[in-house]
N, C-alpha and C positions, 0 to 999 in steps of 0.2 A: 501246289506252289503257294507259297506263303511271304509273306513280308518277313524280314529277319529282323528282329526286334533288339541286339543287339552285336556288338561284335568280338569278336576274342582278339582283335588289335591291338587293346591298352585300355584306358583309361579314356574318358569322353570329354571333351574340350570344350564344352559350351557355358557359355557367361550367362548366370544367371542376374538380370540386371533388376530385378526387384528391390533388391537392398542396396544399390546405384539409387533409383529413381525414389525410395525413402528418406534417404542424407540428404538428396538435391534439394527436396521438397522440405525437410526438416530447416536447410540454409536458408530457403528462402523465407520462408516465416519469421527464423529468427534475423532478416535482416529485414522484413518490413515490418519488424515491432521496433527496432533500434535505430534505421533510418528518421525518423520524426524527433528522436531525444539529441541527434548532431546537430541540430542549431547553436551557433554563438551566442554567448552573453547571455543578458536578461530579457525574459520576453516583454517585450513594450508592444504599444498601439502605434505603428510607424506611419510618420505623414504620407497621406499619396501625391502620386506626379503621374503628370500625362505624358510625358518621355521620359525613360529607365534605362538602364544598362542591364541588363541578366548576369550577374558574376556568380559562380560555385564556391562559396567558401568553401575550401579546401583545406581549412587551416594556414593559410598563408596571409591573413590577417591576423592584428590584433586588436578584437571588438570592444571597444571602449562601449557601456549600455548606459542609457539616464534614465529612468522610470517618470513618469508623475509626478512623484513624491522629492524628485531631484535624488534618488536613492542610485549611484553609481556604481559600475561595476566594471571589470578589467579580464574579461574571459568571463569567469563563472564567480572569481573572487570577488566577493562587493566590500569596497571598501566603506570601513567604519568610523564615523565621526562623532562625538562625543556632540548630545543632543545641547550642552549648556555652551556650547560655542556657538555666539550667531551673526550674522552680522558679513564683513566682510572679513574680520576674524574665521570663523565658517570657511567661507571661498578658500582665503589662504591655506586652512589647512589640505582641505579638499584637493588643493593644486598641488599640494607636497605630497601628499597620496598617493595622486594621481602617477606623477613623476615618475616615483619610487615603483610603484606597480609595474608602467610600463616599461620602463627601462630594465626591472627583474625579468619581466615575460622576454622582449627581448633578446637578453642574453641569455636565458634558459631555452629561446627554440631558434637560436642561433644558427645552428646545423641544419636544421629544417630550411632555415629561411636560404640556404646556403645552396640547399639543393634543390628549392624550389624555383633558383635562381639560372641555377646549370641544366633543369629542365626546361624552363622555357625556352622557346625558340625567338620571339620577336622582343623590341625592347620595349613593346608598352607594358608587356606581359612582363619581365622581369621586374619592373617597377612598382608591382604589388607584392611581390615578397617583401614581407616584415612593413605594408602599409598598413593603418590606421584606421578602421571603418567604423564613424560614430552611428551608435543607433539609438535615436532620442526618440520618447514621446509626443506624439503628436502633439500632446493638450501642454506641451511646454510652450513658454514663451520663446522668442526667438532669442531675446538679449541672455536666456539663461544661455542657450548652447552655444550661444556667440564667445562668452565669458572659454568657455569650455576649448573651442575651436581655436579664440586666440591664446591661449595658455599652449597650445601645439603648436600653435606658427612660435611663440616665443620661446620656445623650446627644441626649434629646427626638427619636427615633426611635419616633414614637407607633403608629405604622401601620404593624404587622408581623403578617404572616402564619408559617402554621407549617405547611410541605409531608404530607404523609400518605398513604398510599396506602387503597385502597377495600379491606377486607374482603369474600369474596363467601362 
């Protein structure tokens, strides 16, 4: 009496899951190499606060960045200002920029902002699709981002956010 090794049935049915558990392992590498390059905007040194909010950018903002250097940026676009302008010359043009930038981004993720709208379920959460989330360097003065922040209220950019990092 022998074990019978196989069958004259048909064909043998079993999943070989070795190259299943390769892909899964191959995704997940490539998504914690690319996970870390999804940040918004320019990376700055964000002021801390000892109360935060936790939000997921999701792409349902759009990150207005200020560097250091006052070097701004509108998503990943940094807008460019011609270095012989200075002054409040400078500013003004910075705010036309500025405008034009968001008001493109805007209505280019229009759609996005549309169904990030019809996905959420409550209304505080509806209220950040297509919001504003500035994220300035710590080592700025307050009156530059202030400059910044009022050029959005005067622009009926009601819903702005302000980036921060967590004190531990």
């Amino acid at each position: 009496m022998g074990a019978a090794v196989g069958s004259n049935k048909g064909p043998m049915a079993d999943i070989n899951v070795t190259p299943l558990i390769d892909v899964v392992l191959v995704l997940l590498v490539v998504f914690m190499v690319i996970t870390p390059m999804l940040s918004s905007g320019l990376p700055v040194d964000l002021p801390m606060a000892t109360s935060t909010v936790t939000v997921n950018d999701a792409g349902q903002h759009i990150v207005i960045s200020v560097t250091k250097d006052m070097e701004i940026a509108v998503d990943q676009d940094v807008i460019e200002i011609d270095e012989s302008i200075t002054g409040d010359a400078r500013m003004q043009a910075i705010r036309d920029r500025l405008l034009v930038a968001v008001n493109f981004v805007n209505q280019d993720r229009a759609d996005d902002f549309a169904r990030c709208r019809e996905m959420e379920t409550d209304s505080v959460s509806k209220g950040n699709c297509g919001s504003i989330l500035v994220k300035a360097d710590a080592n700025l003065e307050y009156g530059q981002v202030r400059q910044i922040l009022d050029f959005l209220a005067e622009n009926r950019f009601t819903s702005v956010f302000i980036a921060a990092g967590k004190e531990k």
